[in-house]
PDB file of N, CA, C and O in Angstrom:
ATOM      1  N   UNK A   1      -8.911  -1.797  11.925  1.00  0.00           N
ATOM      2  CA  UNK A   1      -7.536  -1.503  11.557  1.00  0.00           C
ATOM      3  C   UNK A   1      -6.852  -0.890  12.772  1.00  0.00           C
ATOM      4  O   UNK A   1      -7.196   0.160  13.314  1.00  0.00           O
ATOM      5  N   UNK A   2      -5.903  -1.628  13.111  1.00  0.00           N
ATOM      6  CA  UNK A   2      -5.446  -0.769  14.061  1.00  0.00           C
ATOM      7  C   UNK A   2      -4.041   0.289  13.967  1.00  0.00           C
ATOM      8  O   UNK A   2      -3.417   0.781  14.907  1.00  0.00           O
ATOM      9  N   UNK A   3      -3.878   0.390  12.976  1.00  0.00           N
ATOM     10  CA  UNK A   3      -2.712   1.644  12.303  1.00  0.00           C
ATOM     11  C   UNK A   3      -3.885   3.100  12.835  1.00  0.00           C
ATOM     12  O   UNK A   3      -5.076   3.218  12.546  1.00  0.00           O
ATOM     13  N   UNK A   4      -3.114   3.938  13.579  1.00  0.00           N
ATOM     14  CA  UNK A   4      -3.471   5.274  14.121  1.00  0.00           C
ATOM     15  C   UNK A   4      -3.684   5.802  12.425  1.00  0.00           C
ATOM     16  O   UNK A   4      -3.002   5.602  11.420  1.00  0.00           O
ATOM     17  N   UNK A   5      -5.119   6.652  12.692  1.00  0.00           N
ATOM     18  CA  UNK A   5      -5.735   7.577  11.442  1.00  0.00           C
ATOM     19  C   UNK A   5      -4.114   8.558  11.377  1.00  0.00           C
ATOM     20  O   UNK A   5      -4.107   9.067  10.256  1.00  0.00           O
ATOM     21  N   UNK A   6      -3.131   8.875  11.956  1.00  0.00           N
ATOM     22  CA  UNK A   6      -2.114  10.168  11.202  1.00  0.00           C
ATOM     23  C   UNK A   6      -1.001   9.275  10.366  1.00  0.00           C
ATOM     24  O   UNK A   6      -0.233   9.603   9.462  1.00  0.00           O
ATOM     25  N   UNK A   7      -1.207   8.131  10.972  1.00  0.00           N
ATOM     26  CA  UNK A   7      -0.106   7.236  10.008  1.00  0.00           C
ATOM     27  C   UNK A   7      -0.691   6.706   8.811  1.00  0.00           C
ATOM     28  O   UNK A   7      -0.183   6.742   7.691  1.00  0.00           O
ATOM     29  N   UNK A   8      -1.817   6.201   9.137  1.00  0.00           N
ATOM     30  CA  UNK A   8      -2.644   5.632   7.592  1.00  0.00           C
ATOM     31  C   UNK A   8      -2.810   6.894   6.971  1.00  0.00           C
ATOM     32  O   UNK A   8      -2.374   6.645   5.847  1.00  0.00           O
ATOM     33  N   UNK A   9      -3.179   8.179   6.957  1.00  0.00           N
ATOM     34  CA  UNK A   9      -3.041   9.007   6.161  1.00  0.00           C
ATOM     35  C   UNK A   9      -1.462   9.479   5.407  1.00  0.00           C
ATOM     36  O   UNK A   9      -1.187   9.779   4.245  1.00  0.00           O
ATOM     37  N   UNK A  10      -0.953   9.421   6.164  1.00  0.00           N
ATOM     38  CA  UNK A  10       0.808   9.433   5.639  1.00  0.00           C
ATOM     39  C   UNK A  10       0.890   8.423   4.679  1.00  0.00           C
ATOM     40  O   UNK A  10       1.157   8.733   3.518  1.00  0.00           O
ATOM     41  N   UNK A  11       0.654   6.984   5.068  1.00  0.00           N
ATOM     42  CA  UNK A  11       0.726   6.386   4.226  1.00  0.00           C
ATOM     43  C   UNK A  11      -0.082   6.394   2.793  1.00  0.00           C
ATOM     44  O   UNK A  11       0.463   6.116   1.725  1.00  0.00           O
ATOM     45  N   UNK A  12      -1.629   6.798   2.951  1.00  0.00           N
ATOM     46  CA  UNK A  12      -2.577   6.942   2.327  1.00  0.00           C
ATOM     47  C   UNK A  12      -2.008   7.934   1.261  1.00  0.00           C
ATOM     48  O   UNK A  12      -2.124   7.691   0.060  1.00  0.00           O
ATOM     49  N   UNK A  13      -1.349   9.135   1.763  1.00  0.00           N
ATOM     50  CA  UNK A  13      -1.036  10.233   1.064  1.00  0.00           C
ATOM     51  C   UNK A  13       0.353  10.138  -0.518  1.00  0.00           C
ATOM     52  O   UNK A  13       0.344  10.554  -1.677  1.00  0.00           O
ATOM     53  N   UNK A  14       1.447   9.287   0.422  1.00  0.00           N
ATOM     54  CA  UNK A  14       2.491   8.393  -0.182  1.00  0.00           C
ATOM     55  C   UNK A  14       2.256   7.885  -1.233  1.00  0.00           C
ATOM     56  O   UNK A  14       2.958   8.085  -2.224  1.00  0.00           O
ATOM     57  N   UNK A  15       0.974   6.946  -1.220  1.00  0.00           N
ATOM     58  CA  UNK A  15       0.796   6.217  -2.034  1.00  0.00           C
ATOM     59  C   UNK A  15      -0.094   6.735  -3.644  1.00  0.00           C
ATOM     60  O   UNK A  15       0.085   6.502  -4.839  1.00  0.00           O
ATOM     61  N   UNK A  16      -1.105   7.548  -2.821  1.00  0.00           N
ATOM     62  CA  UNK A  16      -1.719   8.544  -3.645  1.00  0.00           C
ATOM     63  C   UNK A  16      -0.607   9.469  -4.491  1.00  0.00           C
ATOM     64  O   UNK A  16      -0.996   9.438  -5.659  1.00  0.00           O
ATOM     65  N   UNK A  17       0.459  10.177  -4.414  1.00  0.00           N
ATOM     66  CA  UNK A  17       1.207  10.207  -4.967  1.00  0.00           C
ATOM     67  C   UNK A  17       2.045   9.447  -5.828  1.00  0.00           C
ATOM     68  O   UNK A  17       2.502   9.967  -6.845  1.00  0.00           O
ATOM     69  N   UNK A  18       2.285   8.308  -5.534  1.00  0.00           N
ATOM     70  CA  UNK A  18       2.659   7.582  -6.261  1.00  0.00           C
ATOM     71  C   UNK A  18       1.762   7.100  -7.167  1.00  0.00           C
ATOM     72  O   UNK A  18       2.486   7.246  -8.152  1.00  0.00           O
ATOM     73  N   UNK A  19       0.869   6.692  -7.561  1.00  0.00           N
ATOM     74  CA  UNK A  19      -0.565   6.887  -8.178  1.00  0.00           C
ATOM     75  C   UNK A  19      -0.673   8.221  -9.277  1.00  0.00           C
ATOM     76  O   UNK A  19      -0.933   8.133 -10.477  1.00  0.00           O
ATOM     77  N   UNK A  20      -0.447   9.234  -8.649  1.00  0.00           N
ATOM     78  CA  UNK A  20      -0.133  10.612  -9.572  1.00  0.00           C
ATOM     79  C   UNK A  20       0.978  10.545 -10.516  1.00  0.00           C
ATOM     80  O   UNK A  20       0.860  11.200 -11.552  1.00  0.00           O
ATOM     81  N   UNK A  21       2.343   9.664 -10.274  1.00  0.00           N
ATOM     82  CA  UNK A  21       3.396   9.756 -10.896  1.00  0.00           C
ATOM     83  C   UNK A  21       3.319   8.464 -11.750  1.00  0.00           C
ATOM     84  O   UNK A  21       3.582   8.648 -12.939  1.00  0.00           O
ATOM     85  N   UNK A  22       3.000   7.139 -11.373  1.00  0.00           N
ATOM     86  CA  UNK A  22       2.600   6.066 -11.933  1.00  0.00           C
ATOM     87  C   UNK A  22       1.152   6.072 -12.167  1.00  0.00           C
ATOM     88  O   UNK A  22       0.327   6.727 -11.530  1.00  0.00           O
ATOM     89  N   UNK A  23       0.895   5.166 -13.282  1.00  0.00           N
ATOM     90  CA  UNK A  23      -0.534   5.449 -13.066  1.00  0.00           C
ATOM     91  C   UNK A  23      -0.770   3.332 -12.530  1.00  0.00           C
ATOM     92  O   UNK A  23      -0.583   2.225 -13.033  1.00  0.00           O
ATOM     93  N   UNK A  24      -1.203   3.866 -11.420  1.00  0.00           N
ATOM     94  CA  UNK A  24      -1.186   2.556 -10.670  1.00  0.00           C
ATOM     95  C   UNK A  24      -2.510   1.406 -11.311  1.00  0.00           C
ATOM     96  O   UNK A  24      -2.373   0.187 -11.206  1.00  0.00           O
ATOM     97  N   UNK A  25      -3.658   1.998 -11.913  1.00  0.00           N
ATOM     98  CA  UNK A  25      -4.471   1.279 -12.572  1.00  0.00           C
ATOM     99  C   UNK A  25      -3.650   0.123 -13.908  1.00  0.00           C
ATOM    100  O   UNK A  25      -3.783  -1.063 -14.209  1.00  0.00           O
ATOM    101  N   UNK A  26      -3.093   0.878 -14.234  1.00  0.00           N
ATOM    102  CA  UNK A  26      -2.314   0.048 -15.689  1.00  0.00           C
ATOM    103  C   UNK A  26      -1.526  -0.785 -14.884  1.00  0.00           C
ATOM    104  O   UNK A  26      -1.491  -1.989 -15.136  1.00  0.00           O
ATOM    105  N   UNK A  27      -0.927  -0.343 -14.008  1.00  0.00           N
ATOM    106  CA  UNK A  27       0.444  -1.322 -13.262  1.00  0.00           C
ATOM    107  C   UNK A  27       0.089  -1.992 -12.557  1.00  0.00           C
ATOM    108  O   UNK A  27       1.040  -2.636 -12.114  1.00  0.00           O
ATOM    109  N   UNK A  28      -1.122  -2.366 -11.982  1.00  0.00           N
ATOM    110  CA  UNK A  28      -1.931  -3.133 -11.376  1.00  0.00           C
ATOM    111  C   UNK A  28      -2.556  -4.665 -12.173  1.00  0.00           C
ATOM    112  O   UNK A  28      -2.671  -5.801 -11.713  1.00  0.00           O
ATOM    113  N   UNK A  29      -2.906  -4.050 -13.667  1.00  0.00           N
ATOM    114  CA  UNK A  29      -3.405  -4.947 -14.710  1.00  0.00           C
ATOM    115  C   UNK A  29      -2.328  -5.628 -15.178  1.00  0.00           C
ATOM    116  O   UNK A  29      -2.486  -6.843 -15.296  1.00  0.00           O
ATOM    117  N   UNK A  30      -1.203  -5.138 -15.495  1.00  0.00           N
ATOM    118  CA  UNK A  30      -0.048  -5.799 -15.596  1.00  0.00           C
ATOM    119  C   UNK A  30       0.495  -6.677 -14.614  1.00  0.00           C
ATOM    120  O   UNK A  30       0.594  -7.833 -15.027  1.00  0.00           O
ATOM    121  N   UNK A  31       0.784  -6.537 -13.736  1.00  0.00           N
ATOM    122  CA  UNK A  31       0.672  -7.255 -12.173  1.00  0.00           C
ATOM    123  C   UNK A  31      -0.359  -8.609 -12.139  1.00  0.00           C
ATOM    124  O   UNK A  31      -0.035  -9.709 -11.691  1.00  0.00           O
ATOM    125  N   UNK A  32      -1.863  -8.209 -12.804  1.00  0.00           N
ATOM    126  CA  UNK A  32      -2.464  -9.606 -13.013  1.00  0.00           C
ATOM    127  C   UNK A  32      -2.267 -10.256 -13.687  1.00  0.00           C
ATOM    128  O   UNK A  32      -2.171 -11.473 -13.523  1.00  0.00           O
ATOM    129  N   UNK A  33      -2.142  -9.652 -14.666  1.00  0.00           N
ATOM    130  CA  UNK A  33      -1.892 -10.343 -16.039  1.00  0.00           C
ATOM    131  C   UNK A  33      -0.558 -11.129 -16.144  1.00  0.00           C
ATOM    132  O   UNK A  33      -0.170 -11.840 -17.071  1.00  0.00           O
ATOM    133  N   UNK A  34      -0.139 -10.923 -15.333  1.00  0.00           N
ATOM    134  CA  UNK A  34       1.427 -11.843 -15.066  1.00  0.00           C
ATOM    135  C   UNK A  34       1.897 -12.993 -14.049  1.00  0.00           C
ATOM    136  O   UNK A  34       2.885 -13.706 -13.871  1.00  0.00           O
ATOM    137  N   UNK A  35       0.315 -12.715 -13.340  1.00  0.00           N
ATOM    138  CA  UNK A  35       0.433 -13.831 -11.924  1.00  0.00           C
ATOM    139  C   UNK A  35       0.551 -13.621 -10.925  1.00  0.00           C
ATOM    140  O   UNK A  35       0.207 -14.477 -10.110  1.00  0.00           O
ATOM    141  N   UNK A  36       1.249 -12.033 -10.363  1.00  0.00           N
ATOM    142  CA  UNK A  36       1.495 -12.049  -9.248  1.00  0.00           C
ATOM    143  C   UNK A  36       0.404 -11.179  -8.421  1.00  0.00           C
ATOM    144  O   UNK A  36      -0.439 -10.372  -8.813  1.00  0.00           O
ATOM    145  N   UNK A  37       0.728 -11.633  -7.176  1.00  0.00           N
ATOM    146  CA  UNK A  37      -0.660 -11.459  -6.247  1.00  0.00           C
ATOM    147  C   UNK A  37      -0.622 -10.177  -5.628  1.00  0.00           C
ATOM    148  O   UNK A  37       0.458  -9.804  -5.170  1.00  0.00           O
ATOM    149  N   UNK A  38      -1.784  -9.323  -5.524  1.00  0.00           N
ATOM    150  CA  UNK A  38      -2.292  -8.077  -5.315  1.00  0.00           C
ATOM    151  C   UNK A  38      -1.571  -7.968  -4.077  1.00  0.00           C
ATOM    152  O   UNK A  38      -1.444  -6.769  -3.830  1.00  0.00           O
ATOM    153  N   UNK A  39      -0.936  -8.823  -3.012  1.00  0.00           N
ATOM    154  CA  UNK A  39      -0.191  -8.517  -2.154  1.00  0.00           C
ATOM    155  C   UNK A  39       0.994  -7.717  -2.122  1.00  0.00           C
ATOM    156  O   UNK A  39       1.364  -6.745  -1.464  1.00  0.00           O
ATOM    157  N   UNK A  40       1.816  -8.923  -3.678  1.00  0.00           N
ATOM    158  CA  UNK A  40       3.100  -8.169  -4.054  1.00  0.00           C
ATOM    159  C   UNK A  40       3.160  -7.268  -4.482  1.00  0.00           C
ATOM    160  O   UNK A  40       4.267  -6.734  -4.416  1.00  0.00           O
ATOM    161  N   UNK A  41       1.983  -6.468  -5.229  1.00  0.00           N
ATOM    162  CA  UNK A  41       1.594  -4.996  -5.884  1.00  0.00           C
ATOM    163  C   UNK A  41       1.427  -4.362  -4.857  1.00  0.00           C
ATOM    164  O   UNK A  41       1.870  -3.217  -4.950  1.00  0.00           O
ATOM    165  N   UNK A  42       0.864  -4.664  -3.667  1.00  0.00           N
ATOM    166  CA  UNK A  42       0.733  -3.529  -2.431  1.00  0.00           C
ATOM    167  C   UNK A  42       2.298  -3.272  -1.994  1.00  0.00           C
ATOM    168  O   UNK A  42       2.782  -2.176  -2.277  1.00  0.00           O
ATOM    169  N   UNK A  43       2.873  -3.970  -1.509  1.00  0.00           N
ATOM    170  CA  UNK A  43       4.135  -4.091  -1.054  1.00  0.00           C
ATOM    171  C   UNK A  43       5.150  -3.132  -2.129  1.00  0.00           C
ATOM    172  O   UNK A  43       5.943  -2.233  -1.847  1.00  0.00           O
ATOM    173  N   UNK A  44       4.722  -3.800  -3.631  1.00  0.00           N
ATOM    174  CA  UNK A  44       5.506  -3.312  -4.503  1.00  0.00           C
ATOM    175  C   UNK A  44       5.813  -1.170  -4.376  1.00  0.00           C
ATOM    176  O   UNK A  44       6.781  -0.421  -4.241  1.00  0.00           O
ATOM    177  N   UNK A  45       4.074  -1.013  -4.554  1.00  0.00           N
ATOM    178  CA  UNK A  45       3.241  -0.111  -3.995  1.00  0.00           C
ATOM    179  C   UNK A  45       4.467   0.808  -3.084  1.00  0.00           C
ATOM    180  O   UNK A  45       5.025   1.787  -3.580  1.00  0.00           O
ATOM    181  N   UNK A  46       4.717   0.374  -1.888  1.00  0.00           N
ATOM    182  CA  UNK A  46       4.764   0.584  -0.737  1.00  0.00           C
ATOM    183  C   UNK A  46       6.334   1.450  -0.598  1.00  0.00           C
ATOM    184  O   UNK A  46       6.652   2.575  -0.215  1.00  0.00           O
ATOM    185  N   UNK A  47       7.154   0.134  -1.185  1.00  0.00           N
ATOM    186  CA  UNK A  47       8.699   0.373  -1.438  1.00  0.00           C
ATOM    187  C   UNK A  47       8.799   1.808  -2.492  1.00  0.00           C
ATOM    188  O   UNK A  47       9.295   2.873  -2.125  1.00  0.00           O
ATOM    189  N   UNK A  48       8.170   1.533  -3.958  1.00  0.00           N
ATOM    190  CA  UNK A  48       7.858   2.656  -4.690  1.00  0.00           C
ATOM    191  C   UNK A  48       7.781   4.153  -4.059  1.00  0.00           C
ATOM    192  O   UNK A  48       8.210   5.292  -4.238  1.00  0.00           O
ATOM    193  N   UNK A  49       7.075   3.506  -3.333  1.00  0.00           N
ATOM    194  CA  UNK A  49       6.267   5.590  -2.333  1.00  0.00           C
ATOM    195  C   UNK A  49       7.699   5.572  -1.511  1.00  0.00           C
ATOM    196  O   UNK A  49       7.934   6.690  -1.053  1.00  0.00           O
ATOM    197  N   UNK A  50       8.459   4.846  -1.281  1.00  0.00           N
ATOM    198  CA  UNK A  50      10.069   5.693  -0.412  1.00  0.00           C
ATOM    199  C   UNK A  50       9.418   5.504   0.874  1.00  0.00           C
ATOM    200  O   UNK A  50       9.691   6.299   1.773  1.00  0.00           O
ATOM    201  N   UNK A  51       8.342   4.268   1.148  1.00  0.00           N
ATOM    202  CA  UNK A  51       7.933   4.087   2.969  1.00  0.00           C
ATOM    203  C   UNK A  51       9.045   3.029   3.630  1.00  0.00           C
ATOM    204  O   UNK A  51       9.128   3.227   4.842  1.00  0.00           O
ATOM    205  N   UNK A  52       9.815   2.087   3.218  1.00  0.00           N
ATOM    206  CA  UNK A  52      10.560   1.268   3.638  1.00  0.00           C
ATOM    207  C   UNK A  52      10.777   1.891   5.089  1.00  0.00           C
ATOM    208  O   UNK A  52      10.121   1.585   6.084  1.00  0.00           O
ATOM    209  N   UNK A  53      11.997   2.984   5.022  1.00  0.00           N
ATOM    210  CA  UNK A  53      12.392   3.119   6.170  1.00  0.00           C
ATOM    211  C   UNK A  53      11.436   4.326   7.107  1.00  0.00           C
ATOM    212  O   UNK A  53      11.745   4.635   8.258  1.00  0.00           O
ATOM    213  N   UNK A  54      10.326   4.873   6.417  1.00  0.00           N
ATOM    214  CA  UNK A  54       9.264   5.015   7.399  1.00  0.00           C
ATOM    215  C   UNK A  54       8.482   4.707   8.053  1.00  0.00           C
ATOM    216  O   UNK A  54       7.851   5.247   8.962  1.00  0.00           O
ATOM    217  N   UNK A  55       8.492   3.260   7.348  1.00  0.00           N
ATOM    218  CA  UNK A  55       7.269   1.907   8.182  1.00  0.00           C
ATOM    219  C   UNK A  55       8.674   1.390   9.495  1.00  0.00           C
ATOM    220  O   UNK A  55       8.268   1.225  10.645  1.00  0.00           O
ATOM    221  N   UNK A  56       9.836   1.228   9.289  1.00  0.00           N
ATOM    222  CA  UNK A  56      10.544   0.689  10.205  1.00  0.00           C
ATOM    223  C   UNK A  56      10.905   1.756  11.420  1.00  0.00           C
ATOM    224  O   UNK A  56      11.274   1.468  12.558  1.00  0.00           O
ATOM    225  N   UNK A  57      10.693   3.063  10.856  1.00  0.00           N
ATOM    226  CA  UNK A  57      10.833   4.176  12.157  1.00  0.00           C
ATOM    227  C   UNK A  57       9.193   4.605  12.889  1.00  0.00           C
ATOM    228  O   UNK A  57       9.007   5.172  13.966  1.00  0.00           O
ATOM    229  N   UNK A  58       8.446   4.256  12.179  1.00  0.00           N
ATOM    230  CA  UNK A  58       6.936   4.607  12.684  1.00  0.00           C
ATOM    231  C   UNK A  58       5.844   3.830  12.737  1.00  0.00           C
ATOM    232  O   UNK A  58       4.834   4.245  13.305  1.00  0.00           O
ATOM    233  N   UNK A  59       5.886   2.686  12.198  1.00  0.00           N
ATOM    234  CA  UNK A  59       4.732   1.801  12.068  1.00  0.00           C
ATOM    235  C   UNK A  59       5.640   0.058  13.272  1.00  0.00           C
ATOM    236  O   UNK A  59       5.240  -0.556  14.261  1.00  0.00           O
ATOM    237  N   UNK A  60       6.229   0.009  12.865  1.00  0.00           N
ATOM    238  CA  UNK A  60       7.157  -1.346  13.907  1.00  0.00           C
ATOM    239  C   UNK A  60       7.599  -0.873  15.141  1.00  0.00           C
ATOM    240  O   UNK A  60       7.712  -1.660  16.080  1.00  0.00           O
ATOM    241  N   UNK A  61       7.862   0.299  15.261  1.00  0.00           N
ATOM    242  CA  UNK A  61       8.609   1.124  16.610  1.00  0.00           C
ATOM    243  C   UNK A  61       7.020   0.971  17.366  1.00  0.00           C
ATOM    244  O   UNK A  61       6.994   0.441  18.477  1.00  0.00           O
ATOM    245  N   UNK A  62       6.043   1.323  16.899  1.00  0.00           N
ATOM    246  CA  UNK A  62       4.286   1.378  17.272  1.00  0.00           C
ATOM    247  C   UNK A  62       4.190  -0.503  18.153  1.00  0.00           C
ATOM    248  O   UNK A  62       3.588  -0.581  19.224  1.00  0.00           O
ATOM    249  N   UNK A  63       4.767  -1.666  17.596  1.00  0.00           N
ATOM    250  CA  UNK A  63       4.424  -2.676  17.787  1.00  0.00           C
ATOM    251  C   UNK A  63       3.433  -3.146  16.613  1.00  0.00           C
ATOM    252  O   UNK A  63       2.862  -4.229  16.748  1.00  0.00           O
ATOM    253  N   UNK A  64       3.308  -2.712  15.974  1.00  0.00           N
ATOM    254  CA  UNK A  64       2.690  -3.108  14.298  1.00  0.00           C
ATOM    255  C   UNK A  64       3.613  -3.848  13.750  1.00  0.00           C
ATOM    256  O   UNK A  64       4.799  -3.524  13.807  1.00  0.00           O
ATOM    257  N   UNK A  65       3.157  -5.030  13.099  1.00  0.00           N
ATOM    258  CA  UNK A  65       3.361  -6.128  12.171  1.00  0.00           C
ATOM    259  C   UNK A  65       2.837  -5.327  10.611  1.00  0.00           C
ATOM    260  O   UNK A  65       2.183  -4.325  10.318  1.00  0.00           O
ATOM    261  N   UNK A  66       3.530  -6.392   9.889  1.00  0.00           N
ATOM    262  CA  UNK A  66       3.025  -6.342   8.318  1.00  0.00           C
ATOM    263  C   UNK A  66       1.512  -6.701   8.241  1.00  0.00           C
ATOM    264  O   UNK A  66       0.747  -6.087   7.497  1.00  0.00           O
ATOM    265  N   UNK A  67       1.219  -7.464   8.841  1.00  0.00           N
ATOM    266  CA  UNK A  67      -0.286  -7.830   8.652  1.00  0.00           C
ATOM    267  C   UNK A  67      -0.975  -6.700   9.080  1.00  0.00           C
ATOM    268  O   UNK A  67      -1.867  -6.431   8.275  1.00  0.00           O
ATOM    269  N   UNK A  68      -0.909  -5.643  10.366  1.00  0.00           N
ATOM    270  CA  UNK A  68      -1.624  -4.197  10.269  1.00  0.00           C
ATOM    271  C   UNK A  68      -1.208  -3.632   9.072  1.00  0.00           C
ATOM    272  O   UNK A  68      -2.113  -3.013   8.512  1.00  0.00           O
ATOM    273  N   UNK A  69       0.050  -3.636   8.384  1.00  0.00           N
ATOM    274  CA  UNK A  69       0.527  -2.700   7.321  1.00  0.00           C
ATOM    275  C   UNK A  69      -0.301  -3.105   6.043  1.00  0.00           C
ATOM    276  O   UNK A  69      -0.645  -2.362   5.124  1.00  0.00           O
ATOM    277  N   UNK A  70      -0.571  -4.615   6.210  1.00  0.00           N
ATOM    278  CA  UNK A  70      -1.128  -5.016   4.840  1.00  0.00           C
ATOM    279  C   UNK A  70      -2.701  -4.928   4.793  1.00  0.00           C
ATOM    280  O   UNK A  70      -3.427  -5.097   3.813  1.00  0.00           O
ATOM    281  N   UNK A  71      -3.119  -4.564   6.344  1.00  0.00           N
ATOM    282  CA  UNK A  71      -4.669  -4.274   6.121  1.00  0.00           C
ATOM    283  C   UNK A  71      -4.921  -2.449   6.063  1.00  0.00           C
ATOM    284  O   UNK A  71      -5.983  -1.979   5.655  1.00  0.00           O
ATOM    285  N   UNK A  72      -4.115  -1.844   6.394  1.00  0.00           N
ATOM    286  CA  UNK A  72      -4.156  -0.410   5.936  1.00  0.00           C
ATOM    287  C   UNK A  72      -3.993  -0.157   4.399  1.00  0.00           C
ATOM    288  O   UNK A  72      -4.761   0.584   3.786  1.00  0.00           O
ATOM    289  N   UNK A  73      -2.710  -0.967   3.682  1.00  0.00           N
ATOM    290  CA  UNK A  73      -2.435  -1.089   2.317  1.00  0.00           C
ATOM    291  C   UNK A  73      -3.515  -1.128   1.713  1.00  0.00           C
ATOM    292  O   UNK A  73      -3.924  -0.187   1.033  1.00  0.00           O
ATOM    293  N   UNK A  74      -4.490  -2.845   1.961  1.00  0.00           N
ATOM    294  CA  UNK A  74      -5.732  -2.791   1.319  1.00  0.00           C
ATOM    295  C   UNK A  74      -6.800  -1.805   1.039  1.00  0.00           C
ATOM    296  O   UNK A  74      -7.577  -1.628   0.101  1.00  0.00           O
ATOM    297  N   UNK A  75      -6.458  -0.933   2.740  1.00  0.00           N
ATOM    298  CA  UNK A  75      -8.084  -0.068   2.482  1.00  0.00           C
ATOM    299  C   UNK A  75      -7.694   0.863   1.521  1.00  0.00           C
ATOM    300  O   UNK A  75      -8.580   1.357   0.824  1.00  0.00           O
ATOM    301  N   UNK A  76      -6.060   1.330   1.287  1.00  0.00           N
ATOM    302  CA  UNK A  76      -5.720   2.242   0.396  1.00  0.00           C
ATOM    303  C   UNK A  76      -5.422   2.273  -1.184  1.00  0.00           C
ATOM    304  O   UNK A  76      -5.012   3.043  -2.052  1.00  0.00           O
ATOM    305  N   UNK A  77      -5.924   0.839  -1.003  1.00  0.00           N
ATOM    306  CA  UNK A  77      -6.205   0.578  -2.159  1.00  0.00           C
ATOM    307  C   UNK A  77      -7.276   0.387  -3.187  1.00  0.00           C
ATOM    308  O   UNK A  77      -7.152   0.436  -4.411  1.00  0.00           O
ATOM    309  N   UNK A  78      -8.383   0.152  -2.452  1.00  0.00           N
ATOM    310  CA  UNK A  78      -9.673   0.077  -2.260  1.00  0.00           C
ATOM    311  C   UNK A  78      -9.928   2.461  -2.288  1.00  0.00           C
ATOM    312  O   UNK A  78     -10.429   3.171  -3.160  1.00  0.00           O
ATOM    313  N   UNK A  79      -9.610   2.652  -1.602  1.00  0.00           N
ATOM    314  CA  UNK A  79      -9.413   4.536  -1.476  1.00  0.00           C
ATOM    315  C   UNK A  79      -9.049   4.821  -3.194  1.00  0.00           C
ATOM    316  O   UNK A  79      -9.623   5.646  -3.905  1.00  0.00           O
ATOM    317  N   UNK A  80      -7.976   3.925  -3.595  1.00  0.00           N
ATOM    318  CA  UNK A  80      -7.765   4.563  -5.141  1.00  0.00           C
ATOM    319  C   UNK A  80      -8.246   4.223  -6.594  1.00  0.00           C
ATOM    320  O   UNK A  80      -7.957   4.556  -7.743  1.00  0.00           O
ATOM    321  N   UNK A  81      -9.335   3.195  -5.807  1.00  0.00           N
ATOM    322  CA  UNK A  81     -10.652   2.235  -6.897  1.00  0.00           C
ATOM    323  C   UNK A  81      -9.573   1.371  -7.585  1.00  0.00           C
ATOM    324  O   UNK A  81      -9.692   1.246  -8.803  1.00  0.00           O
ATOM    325  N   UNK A  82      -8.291   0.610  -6.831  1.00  0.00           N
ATOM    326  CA  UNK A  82      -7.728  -0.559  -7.371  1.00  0.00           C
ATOM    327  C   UNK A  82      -8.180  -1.730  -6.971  1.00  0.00           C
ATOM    328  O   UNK A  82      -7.367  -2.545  -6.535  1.00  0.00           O
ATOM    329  N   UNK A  83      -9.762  -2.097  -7.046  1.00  0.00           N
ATOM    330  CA  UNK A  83     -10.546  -3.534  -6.564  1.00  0.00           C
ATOM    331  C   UNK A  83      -9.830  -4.801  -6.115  1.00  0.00           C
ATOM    332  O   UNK A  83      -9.870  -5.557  -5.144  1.00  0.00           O
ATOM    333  N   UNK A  84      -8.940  -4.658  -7.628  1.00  0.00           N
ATOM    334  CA  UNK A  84      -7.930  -6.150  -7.560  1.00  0.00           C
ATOM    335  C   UNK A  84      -6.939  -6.173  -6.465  1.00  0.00           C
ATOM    336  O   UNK A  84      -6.798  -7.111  -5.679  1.00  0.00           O
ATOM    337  N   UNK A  85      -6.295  -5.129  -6.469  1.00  0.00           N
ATOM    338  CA  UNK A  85      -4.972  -4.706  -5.443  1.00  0.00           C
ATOM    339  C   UNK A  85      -5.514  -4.695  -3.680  1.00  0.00           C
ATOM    340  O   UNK A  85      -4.793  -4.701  -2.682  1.00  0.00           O
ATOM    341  N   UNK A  86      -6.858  -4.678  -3.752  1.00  0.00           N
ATOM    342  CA  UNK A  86      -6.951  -4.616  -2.038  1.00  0.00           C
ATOM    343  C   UNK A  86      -7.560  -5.981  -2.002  1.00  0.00           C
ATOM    344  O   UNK A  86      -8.491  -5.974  -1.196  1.00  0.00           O
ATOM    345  N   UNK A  87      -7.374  -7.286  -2.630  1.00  0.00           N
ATOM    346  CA  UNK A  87      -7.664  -8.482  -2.685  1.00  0.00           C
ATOM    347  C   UNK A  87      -6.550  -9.142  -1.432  1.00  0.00           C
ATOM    348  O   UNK A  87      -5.437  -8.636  -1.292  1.00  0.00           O
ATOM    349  N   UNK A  88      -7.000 -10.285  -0.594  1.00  0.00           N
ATOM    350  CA  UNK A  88      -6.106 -10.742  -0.276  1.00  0.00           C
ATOM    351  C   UNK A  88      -5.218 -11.574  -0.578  1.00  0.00           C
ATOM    352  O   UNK A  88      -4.281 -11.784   0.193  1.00  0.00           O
TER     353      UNK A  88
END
């Protein structure tokens, strides 16, 4: 992964919160159960936690693409025992 360990934890942390306020296990099953792909739940994920314009001031300013963003997403998803959600 090449996202720096203080940003994947920011992000890691974001999301984990959001997880505390949603309960991301149920919203995840719903998400399958409807078709759409563990990608769009990460992403979905992502916007939810209020990172939009922190990935565009700290993660793209870095020279990071979505594809580093979407392999940090996974491991943090995989971090919150959502199996399905860190699928590619």
């Amino acid at each position: 992964m090449r996202m720096p360990a203080k940003e994947y934890e920011y992000l890691k942390r974001a999301i984990s919160h959001l997880d505390d306020c949603r309960n991301l296990h149920n919203l995840s099953k719903q998400y399958e159960r409807e078709g759409l792909s563990p990608k769009r739940f990460r992403w979905d994920c992502t916007y939810g936690a209020g990172l939009s314009k922190w990935i565009c001031d700290n993660i793209y300013s870095q020279g990071m693409d979505d594809a580093h963003i979407d392999t940090a997403l996974r491991k943090v998803m995989r971090y919150l025992g959502l199996d399905w959600a860190s699928q590619k």
